[in-house]
C-alpha positions as CSV (number, residue, x, y, z in Angstrom):
1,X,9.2,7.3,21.1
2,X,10.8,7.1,17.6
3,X,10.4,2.9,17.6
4,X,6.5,3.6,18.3
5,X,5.7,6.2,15.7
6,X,8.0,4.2,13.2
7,X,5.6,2.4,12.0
8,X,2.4,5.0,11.2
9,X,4.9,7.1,10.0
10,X,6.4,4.4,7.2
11,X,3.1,4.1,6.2
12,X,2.4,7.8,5.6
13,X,5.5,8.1,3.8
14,X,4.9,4.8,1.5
15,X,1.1,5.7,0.9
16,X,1.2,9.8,0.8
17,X,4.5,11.4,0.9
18,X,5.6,9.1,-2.0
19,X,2.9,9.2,-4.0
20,X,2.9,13.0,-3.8
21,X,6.4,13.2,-4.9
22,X,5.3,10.9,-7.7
23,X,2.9,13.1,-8.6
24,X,4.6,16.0,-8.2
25,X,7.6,14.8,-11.0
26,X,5.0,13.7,-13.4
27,X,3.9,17.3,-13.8
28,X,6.6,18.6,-14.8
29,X,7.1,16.0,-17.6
30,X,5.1,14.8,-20.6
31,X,4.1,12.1,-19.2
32,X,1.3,9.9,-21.4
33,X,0.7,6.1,-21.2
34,X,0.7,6.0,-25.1
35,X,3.8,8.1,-25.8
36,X,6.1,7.2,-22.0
37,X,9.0,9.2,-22.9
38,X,8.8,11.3,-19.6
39,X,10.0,14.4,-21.4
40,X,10.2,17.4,-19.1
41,X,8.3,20.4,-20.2
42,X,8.9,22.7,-17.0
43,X,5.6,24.3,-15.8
44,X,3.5,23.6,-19.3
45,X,1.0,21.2,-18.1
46,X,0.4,23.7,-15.2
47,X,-0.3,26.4,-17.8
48,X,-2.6,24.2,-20.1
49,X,-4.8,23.3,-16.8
50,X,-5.1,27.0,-15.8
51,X,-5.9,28.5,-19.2
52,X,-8.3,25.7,-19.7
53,X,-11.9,26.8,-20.1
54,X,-13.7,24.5,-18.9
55,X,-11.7,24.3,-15.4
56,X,-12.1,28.3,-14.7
57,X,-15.9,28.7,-15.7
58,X,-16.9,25.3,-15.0
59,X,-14.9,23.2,-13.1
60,X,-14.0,25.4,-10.3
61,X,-17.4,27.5,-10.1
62,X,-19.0,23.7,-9.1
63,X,-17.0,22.9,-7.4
64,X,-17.4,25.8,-4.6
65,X,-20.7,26.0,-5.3
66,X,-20.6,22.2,-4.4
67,X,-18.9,22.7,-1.4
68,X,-20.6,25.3,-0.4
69,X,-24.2,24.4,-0.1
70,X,-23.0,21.0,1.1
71,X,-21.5,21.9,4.0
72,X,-24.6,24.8,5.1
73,X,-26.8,22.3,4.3
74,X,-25.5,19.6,6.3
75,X,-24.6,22.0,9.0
76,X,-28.1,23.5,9.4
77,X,-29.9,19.9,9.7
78,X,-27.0,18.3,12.3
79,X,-27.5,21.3,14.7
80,X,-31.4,20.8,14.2
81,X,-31.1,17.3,14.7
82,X,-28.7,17.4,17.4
83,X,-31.1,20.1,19.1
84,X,-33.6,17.5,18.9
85,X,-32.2,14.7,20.3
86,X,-30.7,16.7,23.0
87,X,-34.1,16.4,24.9
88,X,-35.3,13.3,26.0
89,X,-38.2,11.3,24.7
90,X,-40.0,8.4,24.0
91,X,-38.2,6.0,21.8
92,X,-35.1,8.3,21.7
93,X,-32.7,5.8,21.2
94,X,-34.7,4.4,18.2
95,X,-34.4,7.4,16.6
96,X,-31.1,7.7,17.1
97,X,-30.0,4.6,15.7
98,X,-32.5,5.2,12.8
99,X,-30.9,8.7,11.9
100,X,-27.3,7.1,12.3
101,X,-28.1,4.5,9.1
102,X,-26.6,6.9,6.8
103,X,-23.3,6.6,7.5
104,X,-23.7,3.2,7.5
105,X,-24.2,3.3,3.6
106,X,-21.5,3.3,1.2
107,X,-21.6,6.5,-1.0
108,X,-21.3,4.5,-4.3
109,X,-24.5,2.7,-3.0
110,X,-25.9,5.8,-1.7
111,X,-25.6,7.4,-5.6
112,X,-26.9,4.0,-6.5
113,X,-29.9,4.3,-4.8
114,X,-30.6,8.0,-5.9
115,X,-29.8,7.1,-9.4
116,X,-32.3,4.7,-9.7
117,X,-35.1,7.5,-7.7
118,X,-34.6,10.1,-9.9
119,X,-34.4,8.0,-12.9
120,X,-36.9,10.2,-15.0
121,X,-38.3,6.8,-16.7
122,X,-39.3,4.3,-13.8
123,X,-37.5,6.8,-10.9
124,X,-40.0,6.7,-7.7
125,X,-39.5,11.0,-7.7
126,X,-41.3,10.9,-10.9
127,X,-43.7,8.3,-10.0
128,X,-45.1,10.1,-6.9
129,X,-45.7,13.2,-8.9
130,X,-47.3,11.7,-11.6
131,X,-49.6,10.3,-8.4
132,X,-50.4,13.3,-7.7
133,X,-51.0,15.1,-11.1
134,X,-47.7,16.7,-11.6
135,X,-45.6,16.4,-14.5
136,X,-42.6,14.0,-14.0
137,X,-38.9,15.6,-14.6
138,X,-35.9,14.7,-16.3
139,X,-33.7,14.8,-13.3
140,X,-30.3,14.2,-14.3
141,X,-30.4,15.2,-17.7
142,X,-30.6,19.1,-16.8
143,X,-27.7,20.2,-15.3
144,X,-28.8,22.4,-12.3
145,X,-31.6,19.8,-11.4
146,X,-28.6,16.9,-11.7
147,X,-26.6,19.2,-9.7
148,X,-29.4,19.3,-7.0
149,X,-29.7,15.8,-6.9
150,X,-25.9,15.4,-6.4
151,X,-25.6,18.4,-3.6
152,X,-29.0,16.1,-1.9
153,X,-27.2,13.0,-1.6
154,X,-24.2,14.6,0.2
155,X,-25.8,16.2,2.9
156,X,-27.9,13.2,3.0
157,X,-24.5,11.5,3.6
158,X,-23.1,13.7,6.0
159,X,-25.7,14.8,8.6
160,X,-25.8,12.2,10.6
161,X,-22.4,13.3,11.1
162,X,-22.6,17.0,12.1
163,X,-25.4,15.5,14.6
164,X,-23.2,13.1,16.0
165,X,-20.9,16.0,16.8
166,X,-23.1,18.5,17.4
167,X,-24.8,16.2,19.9
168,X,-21.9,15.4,22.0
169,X,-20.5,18.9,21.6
170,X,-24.5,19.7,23.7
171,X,-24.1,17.3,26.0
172,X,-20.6,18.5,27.2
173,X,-21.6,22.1,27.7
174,X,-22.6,23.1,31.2
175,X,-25.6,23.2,32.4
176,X,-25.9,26.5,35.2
177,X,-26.1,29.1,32.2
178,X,-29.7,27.2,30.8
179,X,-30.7,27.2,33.8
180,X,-29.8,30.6,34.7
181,X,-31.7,31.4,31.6
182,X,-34.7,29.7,32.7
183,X,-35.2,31.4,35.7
184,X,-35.1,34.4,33.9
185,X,-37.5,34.2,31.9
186,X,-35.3,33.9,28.6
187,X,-37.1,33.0,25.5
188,X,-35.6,30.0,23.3
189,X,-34.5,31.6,20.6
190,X,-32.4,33.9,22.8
191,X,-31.0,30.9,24.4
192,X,-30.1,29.3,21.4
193,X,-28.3,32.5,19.7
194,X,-26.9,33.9,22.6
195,X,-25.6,30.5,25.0
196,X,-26.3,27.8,22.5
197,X,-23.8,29.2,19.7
198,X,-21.6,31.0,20.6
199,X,-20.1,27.9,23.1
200,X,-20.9,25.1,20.3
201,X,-18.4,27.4,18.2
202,X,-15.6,25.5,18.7
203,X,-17.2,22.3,17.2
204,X,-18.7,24.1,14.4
205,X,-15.6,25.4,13.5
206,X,-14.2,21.7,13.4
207,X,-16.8,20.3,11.9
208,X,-17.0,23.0,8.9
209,X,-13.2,23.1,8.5
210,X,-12.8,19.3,8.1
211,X,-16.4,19.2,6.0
212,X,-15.3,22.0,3.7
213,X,-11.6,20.3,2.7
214,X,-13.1,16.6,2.1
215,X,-16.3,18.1,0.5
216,X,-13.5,19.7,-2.1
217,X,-12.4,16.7,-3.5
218,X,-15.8,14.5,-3.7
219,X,-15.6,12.0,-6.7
220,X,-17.6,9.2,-5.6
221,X,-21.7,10.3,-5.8
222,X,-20.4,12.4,-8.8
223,X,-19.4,9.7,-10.6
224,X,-21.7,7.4,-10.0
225,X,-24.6,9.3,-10.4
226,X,-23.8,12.0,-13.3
227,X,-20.6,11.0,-14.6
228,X,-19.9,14.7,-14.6
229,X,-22.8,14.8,-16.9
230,X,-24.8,16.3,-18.9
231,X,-22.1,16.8,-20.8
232,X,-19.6,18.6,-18.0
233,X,-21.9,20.4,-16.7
234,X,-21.5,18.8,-13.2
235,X,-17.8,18.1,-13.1
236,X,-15.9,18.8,-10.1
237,X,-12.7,19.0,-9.3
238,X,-11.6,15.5,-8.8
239,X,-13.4,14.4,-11.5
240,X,-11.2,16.4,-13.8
241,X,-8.1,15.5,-12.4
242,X,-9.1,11.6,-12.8
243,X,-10.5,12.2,-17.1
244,X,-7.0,13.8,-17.7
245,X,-5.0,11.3,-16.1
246,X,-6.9,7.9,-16.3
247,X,-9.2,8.3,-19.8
248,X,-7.2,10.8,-21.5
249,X,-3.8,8.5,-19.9
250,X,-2.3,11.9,-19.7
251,X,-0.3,11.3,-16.5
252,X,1.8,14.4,-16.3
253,X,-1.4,16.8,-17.0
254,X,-3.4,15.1,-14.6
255,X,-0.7,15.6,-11.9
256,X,-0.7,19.3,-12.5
257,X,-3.9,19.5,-12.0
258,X,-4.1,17.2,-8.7
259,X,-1.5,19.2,-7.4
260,X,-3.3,22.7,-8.4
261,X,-6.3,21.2,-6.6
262,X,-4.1,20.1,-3.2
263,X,-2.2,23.8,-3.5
264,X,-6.1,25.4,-3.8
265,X,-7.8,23.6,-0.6
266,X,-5.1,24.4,1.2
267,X,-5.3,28.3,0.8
268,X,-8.8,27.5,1.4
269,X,-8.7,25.6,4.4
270,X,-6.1,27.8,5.9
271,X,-8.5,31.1,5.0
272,X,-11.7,29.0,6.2
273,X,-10.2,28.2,9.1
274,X,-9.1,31.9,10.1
275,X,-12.4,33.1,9.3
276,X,-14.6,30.7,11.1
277,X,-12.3,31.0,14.2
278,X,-12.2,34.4,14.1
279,X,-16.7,34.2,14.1
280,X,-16.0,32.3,16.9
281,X,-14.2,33.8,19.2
282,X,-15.9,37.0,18.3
């Protein structure tokens, strides 16, 4: 047994454990490209990122908020979707596949593409209104509309996903309660509160738990398509943990603050998962 699990677990330990050790002593030391003395300077850098500013009232407040409406949003259209294609029709499978071409794009190309829509010069948003007598936008040069624009593109990203899950976790449940319902008479709402989710619960709770924690550290569309911009306005976590230690080349602050964010989404994700399993078996 220890032969066969030798090699997946050398690669953890070369590509995560070590790394995280790595990490872990560059926080405690001044560690900057320009000046590499590797001084150690105990718990400063920890200090500096939790009295900074811009991490408490801006940084942090996004990056929940991000989370937050991410994951309800994608939630609430998988399940619809899902609920959908749980019946059969004509040219099903089509729409399937069609709904499924998401998660077939890259989210660099993804932020791309939404980049270039909203763009508020030549952007096809602005276009459209303009077609129909509105007044064009600036998109991504206000930060709560740039923020929209960034919380859009992830659920665009991820609900083919939920539905995927959602949809199998339909198809498995058993049938005889439905159709004890539909002999009685039971309206579909009813159905859907009352049989639907409360035995889809343990999927949801998967699919928010594992959502939530991944939806934490998004970098990618953020980068791409705001830069973190205007000014900070829409910086999230990641993206502060990467200016410290990559364009500031401030290695050992950087580390603090990638190992705040790890020692944060696991509180979270540990709370998240206690309350959402506690809805559900409720």
């Amino acid at each position: 047994m220890l032969l066969l699990i030798t090699p997946a677990a050398l690669l953890l330990t070369l590509f995560q454990v070590v790394p995280i050790a790595i990490g872990a002593n560059a926080s405690f030391r001044d560690w900057a490209l320009y000046n590499p003395k590797k001084t150690w300077v105990g718990l400063a850098h920890y200090q500096a990122v939790l009295s900074d500013p811009e991490f408490l009232w801006v940084v942090l407040p996004n990056t929940f908020i991000f989370m937050i409406l991410s994951v309800a949003g994608a939630l609430v259209l998988g399940l619809a979707l899902a609920l959908l294609l749980n019946r059969p029709f004509a040219g099903q499978k089509l729409v399937q596949t069609v709904l499924l071409v998401p998660l077939m794009v890259a989210p660099v190309i993804a932020a791309i593409m939404m980049r270039w829509m909203f763009n508020d010069q030549f952007g096809i948003v602005n276009a459209v209104l303009e077609g129909l007598g509105l007044d064009g936008q600036p998109w991504l040069v206000e930060r709560w509309t740039a923020f929209g624009v960034i919380v859009m593109t992830d659920i665009w990203l991820w609900t083919p996903w939920y539905t995927l899950l959602l949809l199998a976790g339909l198809q498995s449940l058993p049938r005889e309660p439905f159709e004890a319902a539909a002999i009685d008479g039971t309206s579909t709402w009813r159905v859907f509160t009352h049989l639907t989710l409360p035995m889809l619960r343990s999927v949801i709770v998967v699919c928010v738990v594992i959502r939530a924690i991944d939806a934490f550290r998004t970098f990618d569309i953020v980068w791409t398509l705001t830069g973190g911009g205007p000014g900070r306005s829409t910086e999230l976590f990641s993206l502060y943990a990467y200016v410290l230690a990559f364009l500031t080349l401030d290695f050992g602050r950087g580390s603090a603050a990638a190992i705040i964010g790890g020692l944060i989404i696991l509180v979270v994700g540990a709370v998240l998962y206690r309350v959402v399993d506690r809805i559900a078996r409720a």
